[in-house]
N, C-alpha and C positions, 0 to 999 in steps of 0.2 A: 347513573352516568359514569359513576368512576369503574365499576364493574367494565365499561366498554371501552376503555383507554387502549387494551392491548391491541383488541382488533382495529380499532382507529389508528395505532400506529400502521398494523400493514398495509390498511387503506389508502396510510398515503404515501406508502412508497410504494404498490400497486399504480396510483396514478400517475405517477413522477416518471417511472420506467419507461416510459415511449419512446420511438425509436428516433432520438433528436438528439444533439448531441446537449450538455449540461446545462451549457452557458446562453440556450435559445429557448423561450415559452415552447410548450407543446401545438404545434400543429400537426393536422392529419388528412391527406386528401382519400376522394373517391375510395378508390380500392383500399386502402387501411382500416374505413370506416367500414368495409364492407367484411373485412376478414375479423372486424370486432365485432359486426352483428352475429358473425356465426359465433364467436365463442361467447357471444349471452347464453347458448344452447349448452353449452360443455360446463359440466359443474366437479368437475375431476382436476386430482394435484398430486404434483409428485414435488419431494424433496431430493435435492441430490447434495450428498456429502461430502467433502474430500479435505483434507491438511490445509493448501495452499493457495494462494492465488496461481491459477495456471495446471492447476489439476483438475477441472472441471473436464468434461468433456463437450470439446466446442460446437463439436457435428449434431448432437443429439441432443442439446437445451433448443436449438431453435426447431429442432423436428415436435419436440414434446409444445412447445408455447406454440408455434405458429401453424403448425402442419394437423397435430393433434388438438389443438386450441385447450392442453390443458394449463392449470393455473401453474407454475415454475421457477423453481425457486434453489441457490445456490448458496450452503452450509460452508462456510470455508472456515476451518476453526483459528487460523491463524491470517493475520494480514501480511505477511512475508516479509517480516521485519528483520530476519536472520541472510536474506541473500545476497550477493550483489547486483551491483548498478552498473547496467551500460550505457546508459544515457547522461550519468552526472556525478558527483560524488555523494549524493547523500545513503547513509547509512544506518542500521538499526532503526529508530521509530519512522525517522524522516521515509525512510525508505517502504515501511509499511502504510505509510501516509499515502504518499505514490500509489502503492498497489492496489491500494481499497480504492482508489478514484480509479483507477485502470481495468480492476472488475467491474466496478460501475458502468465502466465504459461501454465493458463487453457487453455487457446487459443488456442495454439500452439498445445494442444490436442484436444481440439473440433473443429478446424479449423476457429476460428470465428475471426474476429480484435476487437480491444477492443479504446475504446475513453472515456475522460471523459469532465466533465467541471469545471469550476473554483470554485464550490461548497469545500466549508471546513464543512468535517464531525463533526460537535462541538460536538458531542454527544447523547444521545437518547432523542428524542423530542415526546411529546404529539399529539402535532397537528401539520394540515400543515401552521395554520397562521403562527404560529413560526417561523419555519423553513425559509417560503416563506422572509417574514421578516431579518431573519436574515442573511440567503442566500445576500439578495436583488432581487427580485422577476424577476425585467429586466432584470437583467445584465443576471441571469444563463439561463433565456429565451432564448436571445439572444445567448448564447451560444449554444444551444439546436436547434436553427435556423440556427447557423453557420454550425455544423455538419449535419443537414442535409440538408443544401443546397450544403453543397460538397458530402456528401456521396450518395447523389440524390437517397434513398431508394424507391423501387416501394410499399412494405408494411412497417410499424412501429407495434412494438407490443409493451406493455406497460405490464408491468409485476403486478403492483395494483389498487387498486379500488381508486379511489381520496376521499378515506371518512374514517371515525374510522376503516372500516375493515381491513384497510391496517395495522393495529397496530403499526405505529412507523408514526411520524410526515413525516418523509424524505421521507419516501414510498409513501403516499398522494401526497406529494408535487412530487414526479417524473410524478406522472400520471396526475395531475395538471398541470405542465410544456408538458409533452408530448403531451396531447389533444390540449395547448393553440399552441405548437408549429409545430405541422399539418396545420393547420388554415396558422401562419405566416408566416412560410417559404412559402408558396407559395403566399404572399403577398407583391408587390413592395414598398408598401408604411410602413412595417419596417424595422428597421433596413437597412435601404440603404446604410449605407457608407460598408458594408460589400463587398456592387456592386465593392466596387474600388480593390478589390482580387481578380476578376473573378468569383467571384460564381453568379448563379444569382436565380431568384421564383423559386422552387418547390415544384408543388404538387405532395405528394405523394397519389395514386388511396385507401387506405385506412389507417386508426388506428383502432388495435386489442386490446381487454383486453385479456389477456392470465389467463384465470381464475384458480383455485387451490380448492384444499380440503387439508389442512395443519392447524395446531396452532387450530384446533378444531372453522375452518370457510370453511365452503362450501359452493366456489361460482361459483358450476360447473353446470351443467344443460346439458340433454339428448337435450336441442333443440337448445344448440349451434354449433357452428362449431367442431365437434367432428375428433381428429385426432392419430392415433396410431403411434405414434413416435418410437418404441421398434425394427423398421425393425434388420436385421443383414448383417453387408458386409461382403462378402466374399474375396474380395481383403487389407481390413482390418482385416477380422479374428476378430472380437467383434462386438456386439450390440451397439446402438447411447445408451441403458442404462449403458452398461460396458466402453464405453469413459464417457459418464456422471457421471459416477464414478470416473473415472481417474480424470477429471476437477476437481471437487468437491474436491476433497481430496488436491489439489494445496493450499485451502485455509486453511495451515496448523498454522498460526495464530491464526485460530478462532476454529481449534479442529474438521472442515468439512471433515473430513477422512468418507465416502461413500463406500457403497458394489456396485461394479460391478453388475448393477440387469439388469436380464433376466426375459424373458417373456412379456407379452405385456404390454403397457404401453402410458395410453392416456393424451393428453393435450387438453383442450377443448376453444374455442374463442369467444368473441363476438364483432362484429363490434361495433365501438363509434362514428366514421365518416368516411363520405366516402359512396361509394359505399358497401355494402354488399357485405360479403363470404359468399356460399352459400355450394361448394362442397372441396374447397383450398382455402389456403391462396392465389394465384393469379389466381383467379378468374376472367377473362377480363383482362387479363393483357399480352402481347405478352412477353413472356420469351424467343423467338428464334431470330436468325439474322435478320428474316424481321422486327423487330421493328426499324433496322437501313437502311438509302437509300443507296441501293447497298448491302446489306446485305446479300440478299436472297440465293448468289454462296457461302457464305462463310460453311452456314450449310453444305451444299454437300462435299466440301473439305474436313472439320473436319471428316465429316462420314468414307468419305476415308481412311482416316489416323487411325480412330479407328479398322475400320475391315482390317486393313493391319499389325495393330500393331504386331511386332514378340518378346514375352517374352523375349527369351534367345538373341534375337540381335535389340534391342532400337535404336540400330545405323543408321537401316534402316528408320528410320521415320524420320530421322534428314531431306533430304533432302526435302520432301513433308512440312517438316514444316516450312523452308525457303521459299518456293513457298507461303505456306499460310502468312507466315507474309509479304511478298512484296503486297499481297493481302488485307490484309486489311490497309496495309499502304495508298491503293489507297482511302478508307471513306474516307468520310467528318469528320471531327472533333468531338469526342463525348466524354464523358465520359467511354462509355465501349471502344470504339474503345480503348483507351490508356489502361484500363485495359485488353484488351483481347492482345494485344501487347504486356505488360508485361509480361504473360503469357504464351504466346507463346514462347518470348524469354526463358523464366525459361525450360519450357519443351525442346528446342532444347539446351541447357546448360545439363542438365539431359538423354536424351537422347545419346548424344556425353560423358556422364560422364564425363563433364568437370569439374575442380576442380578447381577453384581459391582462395586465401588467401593472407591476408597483414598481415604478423606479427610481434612484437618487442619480447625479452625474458625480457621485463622491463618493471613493474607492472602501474610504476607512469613516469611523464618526467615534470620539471618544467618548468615555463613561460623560457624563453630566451637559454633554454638548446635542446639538440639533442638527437635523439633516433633514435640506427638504424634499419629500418625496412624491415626484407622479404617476396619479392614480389615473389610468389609462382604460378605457374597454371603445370595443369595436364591433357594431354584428355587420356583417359584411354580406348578410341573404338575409332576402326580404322572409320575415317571422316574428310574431304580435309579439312583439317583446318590452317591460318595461323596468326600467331604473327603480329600485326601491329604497336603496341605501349602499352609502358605503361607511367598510368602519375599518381602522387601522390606530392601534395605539388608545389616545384617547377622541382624535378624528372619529365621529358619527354623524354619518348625513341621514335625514328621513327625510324621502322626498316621491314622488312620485310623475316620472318622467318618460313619457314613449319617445321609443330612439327609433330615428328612422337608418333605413340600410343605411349601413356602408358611412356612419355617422361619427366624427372621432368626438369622445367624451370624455374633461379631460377634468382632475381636479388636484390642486396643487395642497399637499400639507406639511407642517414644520413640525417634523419629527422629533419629540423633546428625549434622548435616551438618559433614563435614571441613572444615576449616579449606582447604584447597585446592580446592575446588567453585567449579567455576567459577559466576558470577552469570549472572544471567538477561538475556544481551545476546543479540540478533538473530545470530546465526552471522556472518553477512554484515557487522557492524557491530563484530564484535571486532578488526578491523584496521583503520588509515584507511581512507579510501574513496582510489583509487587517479584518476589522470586517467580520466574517461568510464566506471568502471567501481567495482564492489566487488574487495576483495582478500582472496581465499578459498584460505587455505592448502591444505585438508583436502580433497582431490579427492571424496572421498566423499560430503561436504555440499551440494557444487554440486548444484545443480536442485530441490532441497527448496524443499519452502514455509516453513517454520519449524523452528527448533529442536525436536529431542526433548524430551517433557518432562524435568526434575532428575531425579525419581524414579520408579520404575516397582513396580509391587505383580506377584507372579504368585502365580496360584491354580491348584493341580493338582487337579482334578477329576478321577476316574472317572466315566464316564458311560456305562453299560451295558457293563461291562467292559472299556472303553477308558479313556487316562490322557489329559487334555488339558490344557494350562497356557493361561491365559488371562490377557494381560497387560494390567494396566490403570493410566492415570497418576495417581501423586497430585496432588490438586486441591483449590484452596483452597473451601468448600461454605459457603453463608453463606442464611439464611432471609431475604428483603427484606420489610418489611410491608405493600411494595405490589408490587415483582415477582414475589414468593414463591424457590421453592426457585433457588437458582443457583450455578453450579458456575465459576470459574475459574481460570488456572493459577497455582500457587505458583511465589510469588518469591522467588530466592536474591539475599539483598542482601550487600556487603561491609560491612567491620565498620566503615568511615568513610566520609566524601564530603565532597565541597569541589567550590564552585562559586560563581562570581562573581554578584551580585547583578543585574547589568543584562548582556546582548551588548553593549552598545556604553557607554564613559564617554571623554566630550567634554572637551578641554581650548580652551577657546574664548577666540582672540587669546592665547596663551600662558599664561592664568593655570593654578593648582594644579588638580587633578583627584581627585577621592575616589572611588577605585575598590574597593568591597567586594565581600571575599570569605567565603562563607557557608561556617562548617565544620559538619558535623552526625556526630556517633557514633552510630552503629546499636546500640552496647553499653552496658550498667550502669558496666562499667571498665575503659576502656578504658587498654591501656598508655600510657607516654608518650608523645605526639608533638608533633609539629611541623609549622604550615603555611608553606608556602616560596611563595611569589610569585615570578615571572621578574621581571626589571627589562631590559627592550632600551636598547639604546645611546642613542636618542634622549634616553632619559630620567630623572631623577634621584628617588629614591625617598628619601620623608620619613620622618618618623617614622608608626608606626605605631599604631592605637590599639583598642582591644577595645570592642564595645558588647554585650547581649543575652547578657551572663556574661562567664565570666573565662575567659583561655586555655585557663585545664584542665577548663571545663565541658564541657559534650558537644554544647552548640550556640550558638556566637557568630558574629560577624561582624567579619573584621577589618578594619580600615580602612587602607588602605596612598594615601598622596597621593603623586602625580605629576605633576612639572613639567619641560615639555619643554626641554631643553639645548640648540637646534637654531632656526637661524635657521627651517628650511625650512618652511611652512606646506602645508597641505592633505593632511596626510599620514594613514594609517594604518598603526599596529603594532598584533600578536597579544601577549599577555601568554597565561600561563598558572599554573597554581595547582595542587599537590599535598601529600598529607599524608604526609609517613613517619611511620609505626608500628614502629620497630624496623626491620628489614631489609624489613619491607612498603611498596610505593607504592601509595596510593590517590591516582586524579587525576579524578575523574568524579562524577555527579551522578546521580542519580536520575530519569528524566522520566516521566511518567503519563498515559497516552491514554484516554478512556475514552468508547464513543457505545453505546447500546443495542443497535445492530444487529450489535457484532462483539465477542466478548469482550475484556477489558482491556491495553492495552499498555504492557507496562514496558519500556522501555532504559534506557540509561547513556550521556549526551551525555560528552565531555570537558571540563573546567574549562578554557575557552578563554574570551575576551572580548577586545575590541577596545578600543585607548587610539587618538585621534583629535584631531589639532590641526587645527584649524581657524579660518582667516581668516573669520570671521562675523560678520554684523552682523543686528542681528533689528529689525523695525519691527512695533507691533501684538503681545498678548502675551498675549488671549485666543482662544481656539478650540473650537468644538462641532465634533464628531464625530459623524456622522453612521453606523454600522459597517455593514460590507457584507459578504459573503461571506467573510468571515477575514482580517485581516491584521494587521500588529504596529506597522502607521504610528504610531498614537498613543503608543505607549510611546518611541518616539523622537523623538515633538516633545515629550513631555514630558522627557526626556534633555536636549531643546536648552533647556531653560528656558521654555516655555509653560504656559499653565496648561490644556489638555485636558479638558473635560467631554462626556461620552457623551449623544446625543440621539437624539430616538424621536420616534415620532408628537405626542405630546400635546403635542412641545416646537414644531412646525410651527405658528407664531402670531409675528407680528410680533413682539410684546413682547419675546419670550421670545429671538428668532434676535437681533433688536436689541440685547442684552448684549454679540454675541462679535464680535471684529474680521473674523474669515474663520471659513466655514462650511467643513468638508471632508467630501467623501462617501469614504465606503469602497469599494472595487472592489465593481464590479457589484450595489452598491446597489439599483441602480435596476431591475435586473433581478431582486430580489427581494421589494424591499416597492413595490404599485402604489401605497400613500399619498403616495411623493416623486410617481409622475405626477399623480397626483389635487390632489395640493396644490401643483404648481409654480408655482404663480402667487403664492405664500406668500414662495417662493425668489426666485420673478422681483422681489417688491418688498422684498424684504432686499438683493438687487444693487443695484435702483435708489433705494435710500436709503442707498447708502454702502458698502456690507457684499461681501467678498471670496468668491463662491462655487467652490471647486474642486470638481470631479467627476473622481475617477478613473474608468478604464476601464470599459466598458461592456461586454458579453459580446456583446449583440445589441443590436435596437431593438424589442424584446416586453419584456411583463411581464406571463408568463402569455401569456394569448390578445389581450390589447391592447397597441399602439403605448406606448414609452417616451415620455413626454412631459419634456424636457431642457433646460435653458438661456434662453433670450430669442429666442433666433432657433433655425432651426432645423435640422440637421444630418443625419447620420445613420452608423451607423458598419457599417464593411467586414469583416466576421468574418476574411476572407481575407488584409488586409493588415498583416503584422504585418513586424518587423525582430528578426530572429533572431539574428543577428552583432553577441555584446556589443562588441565593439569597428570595431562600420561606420562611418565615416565622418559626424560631425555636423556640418550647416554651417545659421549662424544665420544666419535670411536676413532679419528685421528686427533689424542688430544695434543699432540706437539706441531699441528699444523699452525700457520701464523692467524689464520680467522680467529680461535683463541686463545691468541698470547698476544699480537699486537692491533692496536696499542694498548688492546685494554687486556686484560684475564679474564676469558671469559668459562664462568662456572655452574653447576646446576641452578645456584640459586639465582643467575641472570634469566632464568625461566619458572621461574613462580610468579603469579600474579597476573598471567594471561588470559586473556578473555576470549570465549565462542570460537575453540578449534584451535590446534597446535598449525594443524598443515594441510593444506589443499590441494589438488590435484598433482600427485609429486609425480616425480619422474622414472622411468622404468626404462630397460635396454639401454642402457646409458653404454659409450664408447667406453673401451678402457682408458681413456684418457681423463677421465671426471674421475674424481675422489671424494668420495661419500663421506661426509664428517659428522653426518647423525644419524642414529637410531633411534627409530621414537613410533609407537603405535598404541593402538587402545587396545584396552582388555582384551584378552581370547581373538583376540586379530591373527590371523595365521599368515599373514606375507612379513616379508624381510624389512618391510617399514624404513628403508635405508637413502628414500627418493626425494628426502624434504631439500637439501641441502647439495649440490654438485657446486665443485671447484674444479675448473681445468685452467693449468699455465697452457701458453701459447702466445711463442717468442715471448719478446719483455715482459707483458701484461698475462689478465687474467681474465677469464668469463667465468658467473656463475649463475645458477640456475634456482631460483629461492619460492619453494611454493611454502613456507614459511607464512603466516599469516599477519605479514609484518605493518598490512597495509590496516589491519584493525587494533593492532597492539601500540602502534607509536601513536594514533588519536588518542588513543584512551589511556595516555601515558604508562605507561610500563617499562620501566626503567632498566629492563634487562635486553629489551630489542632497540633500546638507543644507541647501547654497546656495541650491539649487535652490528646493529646496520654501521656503527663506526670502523668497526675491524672490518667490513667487507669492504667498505669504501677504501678500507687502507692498506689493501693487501698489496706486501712488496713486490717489486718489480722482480722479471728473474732475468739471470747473466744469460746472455747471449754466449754459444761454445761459441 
C-alpha cells in the first residue's frame, strides 16, 4: 500500500480538477458525462512545461484534455512569487500563494492538472545560468524527474527555447530542465532514492518545443509539426480558444484578462528528442486499452455505454458502469488502470447524481477544540443504492440503509481536532524558504499544488451491488446574502499568535524606537504564557509596557522600546517574537488572502520585523498618495513620520494637491486609472506651483488602448530595460544634484543591501529637459542603463520618474532607499526668472 501513495496523490487531484469553480462539490450534467465517457477510451498524456504561472499555453491545454481527451497536465517550476500585483499588495510568497490558486483556477477550466517544483520565483533573471544557479540546478532537476516519473507522461511539451529567445532567465532554464529531465527520468541510475516512493524509469516516447510568434520572435515554421487547436465542442458550447480565454483571464494578478477568440488557431512543434511527430503529437504511441494486458474487452464495453447513453436519464448507465469497473478491477496493476478506476467511479457518482458533502458553519477550529460537522449525501436518480457507513475522524457508522431518490441523509458529528494537528500552512511554507528555493522535507509533497485538505469524510455506498467509498473534504459552507451558497477550506489555527505590529520600526538619528508586539489567544483559557522578544547586540531594551489589556488577556500589545548602543548608522537588524505556552512555541501570525476569483487563503507568516537606525533627515512632512497596482510604500513613509493621505480622482483639483508638499504615485498607476492621463495637466500645475511630483514605475506607455500621458515633458519607457542584479554597480552621474546632498548624503553604500532587482521598466527618449542622475546595469548589459532615475524642474517644483525598485526595498527595510525616497520628497523648490 505504501508503494501506491504517489499515484493516489494524482488521483486525487485528477478528481478535484473538474470544471467548478473551488469553493463548490463537483457536479456534472448530461453532456460533461458524456465527453468523460469518451475519454475512458483515451489512455494518452502529455506533460506541459514552462517557468511561470501564465506561461502555459491557454489555447492548447484545453484542445489536448478536452478535444483530444488526453490526460494533461501543467509543470510550472516556480509559483510566481517574484512578480507584481495588480489586484492588491501582496508580495513575494503572499503573491505566489495567489498565483498557485489562479492556475488552479485556470485548470479547472481548461481541464488540465497543474504541479509545480520547489523553484522560488526571485524575480526577473537575464539568463538561465542565473537562474540554474540560483534555483540549484539538481535539486529542481530532480523535482522535474519526480513529477514525471509519477505522472508517467507519453509526450512532454516544453513551452521555450533554452537560449536568449526565451527572454527571461526562468524560461531558458525550464527547457533546460525539461530536455535534461526527458533523458533522466527514464534513467535508473538518478536520482534513485526516489525508487523507495514507488515511482520508478520513465521514458517518455518524445520532447516537443511548442513554438510561438509573440514578443516580436518567431519561432514557428511551416515544416513543423503544424496543428489547429481552435476546434469547437458542442457539448461544451465554446471553442478550446474561448476556454483559453476563460483560463487566461484566471491570471488576474498579472492583468491576463484575454478575449474569447474564435476562428482558427495554430500551434506548431518541433521534436527535441525522442522519436519524431510527424502527423500528432502521438504518433506510435497506443492511446487505446490494448496498450494494457487485458485491456483490449475494456474499449468494447466503454463503446457500449457511450452509444446507450440516455441524456434525459444518466441513471441508466450507472449499472453498465459497475460492470465496467469490476472489469477493469480484474488488470494487472498500472498507472492508468488506477486512473481509469477513479474515473469510472466519478462517472457512476454523476450518473446516479449522487451528492455528498462534510461541512462545519465555522470558518477556523483551533488545535485541541471541536467543530461540528455535517455529513450530508444525496442520490437524486432512482439507482439501487445503499448506505454502508460513514467514517470521519474517529466518527464510524456501520449500517446498512437503502436510500430512496432524491432523499437527504444527514448525520451530525463533533469533530474533536488534536492538540497536535498541524495548522493550515502551505506545505511548501512550513520550512523557511531556503536560497532560490522552497524547503520541502516530505519527497512525497513535491509537485502538488496545495495541501490536502485537515479532514476528509468517506462514505461507503453500494451501488447496484458494488461497495464504493467516496472521499470528500471538510469545508467551511457559509450562505453570502449577495454571493449565495459558498464553500471554503477549514482552517486549523494554533491556540496562540504573536506578531509585531509594523515590518519595519525606525530608530531615526539614534533616538528610542517602540516597536509592538501583537499577542492574540485563539482560546477562552489559555494556560500560562509568556511573550519573549529577541533583543540583538546592537541594541538595548527598555522597559516594557502593555496597552489593549493586561498580559494575561487574550489580546494586547506589548510595547518593548529600543535604543541603538552602536555608533554605526544606516544599519538594519531582524528581531523576532514568540509565545511559550508550557513546553509549546507559538511564533507566527495569522495572514488572510481573499479575491473572488480563488477561494480563501490562510498562512502563518513568522513574527519577524525589522529594527532600523538610520542617519535621516526629513524636509516637508505632508504627502498624497496616489495607490497603484499594490504596494506597501505608504505605510512606510508613514513609519518615517509623514503624515500619508490616500487620493483619488475627485482629489485631482489644484486646491486640493496644493495641501501636500510631494504628490506620490503608486507603481503603474498610470497604467491603470486613464483619469491621471486625462487630468495631467492638473499635476503639471501642482509641479509648477511648487509641489514635488514622484511617479513610480510604469508597466508600459498605454492605459488601456491610449498613450499614458506623464510628467511635463515627455518620455517614454522601455518594457525591456530593466537591472536585475540587486547588487550591480550604482554610479551617480550628477553627484552635486540636490537628490544626493539634501537632506541626506546620499552615497554608494545607501545601495547595498537591496533586494530582487536594482530597476524596472526605466525610462528611454527622455525630453532634454529630465537629468539622468544614475547609471546602473547588469553584467555584459550593452544599453546606456541611464533610465532608472529622471529629474525635471518645472517652474517652482519638480517631477521625477523613479522605476527604482523602491516599492520592494522600503518593505524589506533597506535603509539606503529611506534616504532615498527622503531627498526626492525633498527636492528644492526652483526661483522663478
Amino acid at each position: 500500500m505504501f508503494k501506491r501513495l504517489p499515484i493516489l496523490f494524482f488521483l486525487f487531484t485528477f478528481l478535484f480538477n473538474a470544471d467548478v469553480p473551488a469553493q463548490l462539490p463537483v457536479v456534472a450534467g448530461s453532456a460533461d458525462i458524456l465527453m468523460q465517457l469518451k475519454k475512458l477510451n483515451v489512455l494518452g498524456s502529455v506533460l506541459y512545461i514552462a517557468a511561470h504561472p501564465d506561461d502555459e499555453n491557454n489555447g492548447l491545454l484545453p484542445y489536448l484534455a478536452k478535444e483530444k481527451l488526453y490526460r494533461t497536465g501543467y509543470l510550472s517550476l516556480t509559483r510566481g512569487d517574484g512578480g507584481q500585483n495588480l489586484i492588491g499588495s501582496e508580495q513575494g510568497i503572499e503573491l505566489g500563494l495567489i498565483r498557485t490558486q489562479e492556475l488552479l483556477a485556470a485548470r479547472r477550466i481548461d481541464g488540465a492538472e497543474q504541479f509545480f517544483s520547489r523553484a522560488y520565483e526571485f524575480g526577473f533573471s537575464k539568463n538561465a545560468d542565473e537562474a540554474l544557479r540560483i534555483w540549484d540546478r539538481n535539486k529542481i532537476l530532480s523535482d522535474v524527474v519526480w513529477v514525471i516519473r509519477q505522472y508517467q507522461p507519453d509526450v512532454i511539451i516544453r513551452r521555450f527555447p533554452p537560449d536568449a529567445r526565451a527572454g527571461h532567465g526562468h524560461h531558458a532554464a525550464s527547457a533546460i530542465l525539461a530536455e535534461e529531465a526527458f533523458t533522466a527520468a527514464a534513467d535508473p541510475n538518478k536520482f534513485p532514492e526516489q525508487f523507495t516512493y514507488g515511482v520508478k524509469p520513465w521514458k517518455a516516447k518524445r520532447i516537443l518545443w511548442n513554438t510561438y510568434n509573440f514578443g516580436g520572435n518567431n519561432t514557428t515554421s511551416e515544416e513543423q509539426l503544424k496543428l489547429d487547436v481552435s476546434g469547437y465542442n458542442p457539448l461544451i458550447g465554446k471553442s478550446y480558444g474561448e476556454l483559453g480565454g476563460e483560463a487566461r483571464s484566471m491570471h488576474k494578478s498579472q492583468g491576463e484578462g484575454r478575449p474569447r477568440r474564435r476562428g482558427p488557431l495554430f500551434d506548431y512543434f518541433l521534436t527535441t528528442g525522442g522519436d519524431a511527430a510527424k502527423t500528432s503529437l502521438m504518433d506510435g504511441i497506443d492511446i487505446e486499452w490494448s496498450r494494457l494486458p487485458g485491456g483490449a474487452g475494456i474499449q468494447a464495453k466503454v463503446n457500449e455505454i457511450i452509444a446507450a447513453f440516455n441524456f434525459q436519464h444518466p441513471e441508466l448507465s450507472v449499472n453498465p458502469l459497475v460492470e465496467l469497473y469490476s472489469a477493469m478491477q480484474t488488470l494487472p496493476a498500472s498507472n492508468w488502470k488506477d486512473l481509469k478506476l477513479a474515473a469510472t467511479q466519478e462517472l457512476i457518482e454523476q450518473c446516479a447524481a449522487l451528492f455528498t458533502e462534510a461541512t462545519t458553519s465555522q470558518e477556523t477550529v483551533v488545535q485541541g477544540e471541536s467543530v461540528k460537522v455535517n455529513l450530508f449525501l444525496n442520490v437524486r436518480l432512482p439507482v439501487h443504492a445503499t448506505l454502508k457507513g460513514i467514517r470521519v475522524q474517529r466518527f464510524d457508522t456501520t449500517l446498512t440503509a437503502g436510500i430512496n431518490p432524491n432523499q437527504n441523509i444527514s448525520f451530525d458529528y463533533n469533530l474533536m481536532v488534536e492538540n497536535n494537528k498541524p495548522i493550515s500552512q502551505p506545505y511548501w511554507l512550513v520550512n523557511p524558504p531556503m536560497d532560490g528555493s522552497f524547503d520541502v522535507k516530505d519527497q512525497q509533497l513535491i509537485g502538488k499544488a496545495e495541501n490536502d485538505p485537515p479532514y476528509e469524510a468517506y462514505f461507503t455506498i453500494n451501488i447496484h451491488g458494488k461497495d464504493f467509498t467516496i472521499k470528500r473534504p471538510v469545508q467551511y459552507k457559509v450562505v453570502d446574502a449577495v454571493k449565495g451558497e459558498l464553500y471554503q477550506p477549514l482552517v486549523i489555527l494554533p491556540k496562540a499568535e504573536v506578531n509585531f505590529t509594523h515590518n519595519n520600526f525606525i530608530s531615526a538619528n539614534g533616538k528610542e524606537v517602540n516597536a509592538g508586539t501583537h499577542f492574540l489567544s485563539n482560546v477562552k483559557n489559555l494556560p500560562p504564557h509568556q511573550v519573549i522578544t529577541s533583543t540583538p547586540e546592537q541594541w538595548r531594551r527598555g522597559p516594557r509596557t502593555y496597552i489593549n489589556g493586561a498580559k494575561d488577556s487574550s489580546d494586547f500589545v506589548v510595547h518593548n522600546f529600543y535604543t541603538p548602543v552602536t555608533s554605526k548608522n544606516n544599519f538594519q537588524t531582524t528581531i523576532s517574537a514568540q509565545v511559550n505556552v508550557g513546553d509549546a512555541v507559538y511564533d507566527g501570525y495569522r495572514r488572510t488572502i481573499a479575491y473572488d476569483h480563488i477561494p480563501t487563503i490562510t498562512y502563518f507568516a513568522p513574527a519577524k520585523a525589522n529594527l532600523l537606525k538610520l542617519d535621516i533627515k526629513m524636509a516637508g512632512k505632508k504627502i498624497g498618495y496616489f495607490d497603484g497596482a499594490g504596494d506597501k510604500v505608504p505605510d512606510e513613509l508613514t513609519q518615517m513620520g509623514y503624515e500619508v493621505t490616500y487620493l483619488h480622482e475627485a482629489d485631482l483639483n489644484e486646491e486640493t494637491l496644493g495641501r501636500y508638499d510631494a504628490i506620490v504615485v503608486g507603481i503603474r498607476a498610470f497604467n491603470i486609472f486613464d483619469y491621471l492621463s486625462n487630468k495631467h495637466e492638473i499635476l503639471n500645475r501642482y509641479v509648477y506651483n511648487g509641489g514635488n511630483l514622484i511617479v513610480q514605475y510604469l508597466k508600459s506607455n498605454q492605459v488601456g488602448l491610449n498613450p499614458v500621458i506623464v510628467g511635463p515633458y515627455p518620455f517614454s519607457i522601455s518594457s525591456g530595460s530593466r537591472v536585475t542584479e540587486e547588487d550591480a554597480k550604482v554610479n551617480i552621474l550628477l553627484p552635486s544634484h540636490s537628490v544626493f546632498n539634501y537632506p541626506n548624503k546620499i552615497t554608494p553604500a545607501d545601495f547595498e543591501g537591496w533586494i530582487q532587482e536594482r530597476s524596472t521598466y526605466q525610462a528611454d527618449k527622455a525630453d532634454s529637459h529630465y537629468e539622468k542622475l544614475i547609471g546602473i546595469k547588469d553584467t555584459n548589459d550593452k544599453t546606456d542603463g541611464d533610465g532608472s532615475l529622471l529629474v525635471a524642474k518645472y517652474g517652482k517644483g519638480n517631477f521625477a520618474y523613479v522605476s527604482l525598485v523602491l516599492f520592494r526595498q522600503l518593505p524589506a527595510g533597506v535603509p539606503g532607499a529611506y534616504r532615498l525616497m527622503a531627498n526626492l520628497i525633498a527636492i528644492p523648490k526652483n526661483k522663478m526668472p
